[in-house]
N, C-alpha and C positions, 0 to 999 in steps of 0.2 A: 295213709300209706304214701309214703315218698319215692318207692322205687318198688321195683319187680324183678327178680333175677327169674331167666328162663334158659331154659338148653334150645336145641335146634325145632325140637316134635312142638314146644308150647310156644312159642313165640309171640303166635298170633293170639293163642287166649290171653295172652299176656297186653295185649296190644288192644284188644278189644277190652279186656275189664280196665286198664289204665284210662281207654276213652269214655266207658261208661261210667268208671267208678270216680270222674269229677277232676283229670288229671288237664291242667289251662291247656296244656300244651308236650303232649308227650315225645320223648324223645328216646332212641333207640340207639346205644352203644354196645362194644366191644366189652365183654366183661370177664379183664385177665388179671383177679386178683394174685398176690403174691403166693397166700396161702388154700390152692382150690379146695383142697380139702376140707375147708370150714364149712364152706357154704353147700349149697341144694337150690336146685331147683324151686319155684314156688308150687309145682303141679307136681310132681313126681321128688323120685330120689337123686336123678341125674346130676352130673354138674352142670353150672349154667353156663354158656357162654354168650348171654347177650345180658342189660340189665336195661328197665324201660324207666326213667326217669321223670318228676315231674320237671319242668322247666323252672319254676320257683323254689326247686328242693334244695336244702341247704350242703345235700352231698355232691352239687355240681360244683 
């Protein structure tokens, strides 16, 4: 798993499974895709607006 997209409610599970789940160095951005309607939330149906990145992931 190299990222996490979450809305405002999950953030933090989002932050917590990124640190547990082996992420060197997690990092929290702004996440304003072009197209929001593609994407979801990792927890729910929502859209996201944050995305939890690993720091070695190759989508930074």
């Amino acid at each position: 798993m190299d990222e996490i997209k979450a809305c405002q409610e999950h953030i933090e599970e989002a932050l917590d499974d990124a640190i547990y789940g082996g992420f060197e160095m997690p990092i929290l951005k702004a996440f304003s895709p072009v197209d929001k309607e593609v994407y979801k939330c990792a927890y729910c149906e929502k859209l996201p607006i944050y995305v939890v990145e690993n720091e070695h992931s190759h989508t930074i």
